[in-house]
Structures are given as C-alpha cells and as structure tokens.
N, C-alpha and C positions, 0 to 999 in steps of 0.2 A: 459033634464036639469030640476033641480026643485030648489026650495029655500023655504027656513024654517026663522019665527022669533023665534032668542031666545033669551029671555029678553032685548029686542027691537031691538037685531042685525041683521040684516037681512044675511044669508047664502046660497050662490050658493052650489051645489051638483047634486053627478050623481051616482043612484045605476043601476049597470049592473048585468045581471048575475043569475041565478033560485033562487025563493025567498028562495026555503028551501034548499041554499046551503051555507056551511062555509062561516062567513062575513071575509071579509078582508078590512083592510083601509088603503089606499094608500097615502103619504102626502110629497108632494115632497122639496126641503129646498128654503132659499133665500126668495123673497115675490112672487116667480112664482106662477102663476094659476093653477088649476088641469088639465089645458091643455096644459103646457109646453110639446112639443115633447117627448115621450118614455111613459109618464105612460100613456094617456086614450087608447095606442095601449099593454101596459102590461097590465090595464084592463081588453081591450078584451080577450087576450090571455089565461088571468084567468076565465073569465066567460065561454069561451070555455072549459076550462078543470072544470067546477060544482061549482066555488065558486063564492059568492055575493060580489061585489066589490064595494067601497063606494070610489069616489073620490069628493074630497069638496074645497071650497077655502076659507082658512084659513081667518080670521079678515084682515082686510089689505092689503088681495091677492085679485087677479083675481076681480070678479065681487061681491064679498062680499061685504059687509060695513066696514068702516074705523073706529075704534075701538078705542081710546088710555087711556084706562083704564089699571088696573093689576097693581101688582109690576114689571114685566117684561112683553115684549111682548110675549116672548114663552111660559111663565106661562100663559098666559091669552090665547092664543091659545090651551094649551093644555085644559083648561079647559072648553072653548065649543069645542073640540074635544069629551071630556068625555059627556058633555050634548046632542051633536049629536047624539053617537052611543045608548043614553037611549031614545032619541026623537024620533030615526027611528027604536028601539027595536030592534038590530043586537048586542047585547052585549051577553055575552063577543066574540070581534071580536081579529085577528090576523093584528097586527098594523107592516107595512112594509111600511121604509121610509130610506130617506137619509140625509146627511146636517142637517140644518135646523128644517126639519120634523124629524128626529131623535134625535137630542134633544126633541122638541115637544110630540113625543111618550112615551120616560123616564118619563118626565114628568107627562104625561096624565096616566102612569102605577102608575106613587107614586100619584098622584091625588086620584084614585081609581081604583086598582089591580084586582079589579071584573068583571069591565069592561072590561079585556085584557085578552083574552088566550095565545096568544104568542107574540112575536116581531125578524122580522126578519127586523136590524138595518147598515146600512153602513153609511161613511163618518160623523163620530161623531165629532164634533168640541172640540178642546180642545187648552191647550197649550197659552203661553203666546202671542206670534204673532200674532195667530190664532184670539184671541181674541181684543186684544188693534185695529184690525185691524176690525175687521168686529163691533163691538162696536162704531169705527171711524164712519166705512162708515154709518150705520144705525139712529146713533142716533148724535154723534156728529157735523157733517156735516149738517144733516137738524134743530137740535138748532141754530150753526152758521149761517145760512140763515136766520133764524127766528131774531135773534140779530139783524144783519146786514141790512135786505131788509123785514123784515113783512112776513104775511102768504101767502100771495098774492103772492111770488118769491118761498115758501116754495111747494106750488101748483104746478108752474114751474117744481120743478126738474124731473132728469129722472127716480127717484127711485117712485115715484108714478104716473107718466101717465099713464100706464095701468089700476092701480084702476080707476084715473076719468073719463078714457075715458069706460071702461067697465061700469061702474056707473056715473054718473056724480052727484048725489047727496054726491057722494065723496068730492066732491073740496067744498061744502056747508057747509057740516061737518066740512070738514078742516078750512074754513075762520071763522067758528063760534069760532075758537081759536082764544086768545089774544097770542101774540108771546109768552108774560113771563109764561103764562098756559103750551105753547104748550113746551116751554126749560124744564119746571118741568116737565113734561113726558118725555121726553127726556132726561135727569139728573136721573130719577128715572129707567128711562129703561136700561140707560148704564151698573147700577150696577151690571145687571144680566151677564154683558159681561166682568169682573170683575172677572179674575181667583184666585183660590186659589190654594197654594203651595203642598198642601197635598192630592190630591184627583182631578180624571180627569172632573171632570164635577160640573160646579157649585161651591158652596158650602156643598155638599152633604156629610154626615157620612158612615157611616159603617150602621146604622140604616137607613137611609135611602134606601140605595141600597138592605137591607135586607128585606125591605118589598117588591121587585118583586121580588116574588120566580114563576114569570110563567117562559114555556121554552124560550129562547130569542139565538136568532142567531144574532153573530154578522160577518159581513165581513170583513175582512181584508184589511188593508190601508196601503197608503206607506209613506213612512219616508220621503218622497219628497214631500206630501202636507201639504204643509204651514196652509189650511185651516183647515183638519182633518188631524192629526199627526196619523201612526197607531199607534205608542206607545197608545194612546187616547182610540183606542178600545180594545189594549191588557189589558189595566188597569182596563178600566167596564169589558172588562169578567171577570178578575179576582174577579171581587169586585162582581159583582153578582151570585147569589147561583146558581143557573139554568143555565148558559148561556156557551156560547161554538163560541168560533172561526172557519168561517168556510172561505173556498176559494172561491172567487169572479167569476164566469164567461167569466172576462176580465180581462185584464192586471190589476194587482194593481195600476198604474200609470195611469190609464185611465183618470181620475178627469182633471190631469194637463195637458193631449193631447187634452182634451177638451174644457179647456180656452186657448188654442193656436188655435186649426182649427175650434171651433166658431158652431161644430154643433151639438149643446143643450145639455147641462153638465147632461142630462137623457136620452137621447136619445138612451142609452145602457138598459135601464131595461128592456127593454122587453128581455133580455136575462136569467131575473130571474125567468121568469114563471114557468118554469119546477122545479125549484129547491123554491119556496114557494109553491105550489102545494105540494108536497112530504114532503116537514116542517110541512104545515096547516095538513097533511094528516097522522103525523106522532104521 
C-alpha cells in the first residue's frame, strides 16, 4: 500500500506488477475501495501475465480523503485519476473499469486523451432510472439528513462508514461542513446525475466523445439492469470513433444475480484477465 498528496488530498494506491510492464488502471464503481472482492485478485492475475497494475481509492472511497469539491463527484475523481497516473508516471495507461469507475474513465479520457491508451469499459450507467435513482441515493438522501439532523447523523449514514472507519480524519472533514455548505454540494453534484434526452452519458456532444479516438472495448450489458441499460453501452460505441462491443465472460445478467446473492457485484472480474491482457497486448 502506499499514498500520495495531491493538492492536499491524500490517496491510498497499490501498484503490482514489473515496473516496465503495460500500466493498467483498475477503478471499480459505487464509493467501494480498491479492495472490494474480484479486482486486487484481477490485479494479481494481470501482474502475473507482465502488466503494471495501479489500484487506487478514489476521493471518497476506501481509505482516501473525503473530497467534496468539483462540479460533480465523478468529474472530480476523474480528474485526480488523470493527476495520479502523471504523479506515478505510468501514462499513457489502459484504464479498465466498471459502473461507476466507467463513467470515471470517459471522463478522465475527455479530461486528457494522452494520458489513456485504451479503455476496456463495462456496466456504463445511463438512462433515466438509472440515474434519478442513484443521483437519489448519493447525493439527495445525504442533503436530506443534512436539512433534517446536522453533519453529525450525515457522518452516521451507511454510505460513508467505511471512509471514516478506514480514515477517521474523514468524519473531521465531514463535521468541518455547515449543513447548508455541505446541501450545495450535494445540489451541485446531483446535476451531473441529470440525464439528457439526446445522448447516453452526461451531457456530452458529438465533439465530445470525438476527442477519444483511443481503442476502447466496451462489454456488453443487459437490458435487465436498471443501473446500466445495455442500450447505454451500445450507444457510446456507437458514438465513439474507435471503440467496439465486445462479449463479457459471464452471463450478461450477472450485474442483477449479484445484488440478489450478495457476493461482491466484482467478484467476477478476475475472469477478465485473459481477455484485457490480449486488448492491452493488442
């Protein structure tokens, strides 16, 4: 384990793997840790077959620092994502993620395309559900606590215990908000979860998505999660210049068998090794 300051944030991280081999960065979704079960064992699996592998815990994950700056939360992760991989000089790396972390990576590609050689991308969020609902849980939900009960109950909830219990200079951070601070973050974050009618991600153009012309793999989702629509990822490939639909390793439906039997919604990647190996290699 190691951690880095950057511009006063402090960052957990873990590189695996022979220094002069392909960087890869691993970036799982949700506010999970780099240690959520399936990636520091795809990790390994990749540093076994020659590539450098960079697992990190995002602003507001794992054992990081609690951040609540940006116009969004995932804009502002993408963009010490992009500061990391110039911090630890693995750039341009092959950014492989899910949920969450795949938003996060688009991102960190339109932030600066230099810094990315490929992206092999699954469980892309999108779609009106998808979003009014995780926009809910994230940001609307711990405003309303904030209104209601002070920073003090906002500390309580269960969507950040793991930060303060991994750090505890978390819950410091957190109470140095006044509630009506901490709502305008939250008001300002939501926006980003704020679909639009014309385009699968964001608010994004035609120009937008034009500027990552690296190669980008995307996995194929099923019309059954609510959270990533595949329509979602059939529409970024479309929309970008480079990129190509490819078959999942597992059931398409895996996403949804796994918030039913509860054993860790990554828990399958290490079945990607083989098949980002031969992407990175390709």
């Amino acid at each position: 384990m190691a951690r880095i300051q950057l511009d006063g944030v402090g960052l957990e991280y873990e590189l695996v793997g022979p220094s002069d081999g392909p960087p890869v960065v691993l970036t799982p979704g949700g506010r999970y840790s780099k240690d959520i079960p399936g990636i520091p064992q795809l990790a390994q699996l990749l540093a076994e077959r020659g590539l450098r592998v960079l697992t990190w815990d995002r602003p507001n994950c794992g054992k990081s620092d609690l951040h609540f700056e940006g116009a969004s939360e995932s804009g502002m992760q993408a963009q010490f994502l992009v500061k990391l991989i110039h911090a630890l000089d693995i750039g341009p790396a092959t950014l492989v993620a899910g949920s969450a972390g795949a938003r996060i990576s688009l991102l960190a590609a339109h932030e600066d395309p230099d810094a990315v050689a490929k992206m092999m991308l699954c469980w892309i969020s999108g779609g009106l559900v998808s979003m009014m609902r995780l926009g809910s849980y994230y940001c609307c939900e711990p405003a309303e606590v904030a209104a209601l009960q002070g920073m003090a109950a906002v500390a309580e909830m269960p969507i950040w215990q793991q930060q303060i219990e991994d750090n505890p200079r978390n819950r410091d951070y957190m109470l140095g908000y006044e509630p009506e601070q901490f709502i305008a973050v939250m008001e300002r974050w939501a926006w980003g979860f704020v679909p639009a009618t014309d385009t699968p991600v964001g608010n994004w153009t035609d120009a937008d998505f034009s500027r990552l012309t690296m190669p980008v793999a995307i996995l194929r989702g099923s019309p059954r999660d609510l959270y990533h629509p595949g329509q979602v990822c059939e529409q970024v490939a479309e929309r970008l210049p480079n990129a190509q639909l490819v078959d999942p390793p597992w059931d398409i439906d895996i996403f949804a068998e796994r918030m039913r039997d509860g054993k860790g919604l990554f828990s399958d990647f290490p079945m990607l090794a083989d098949q980002i190996a031969q992407f990175v290699g390709s």
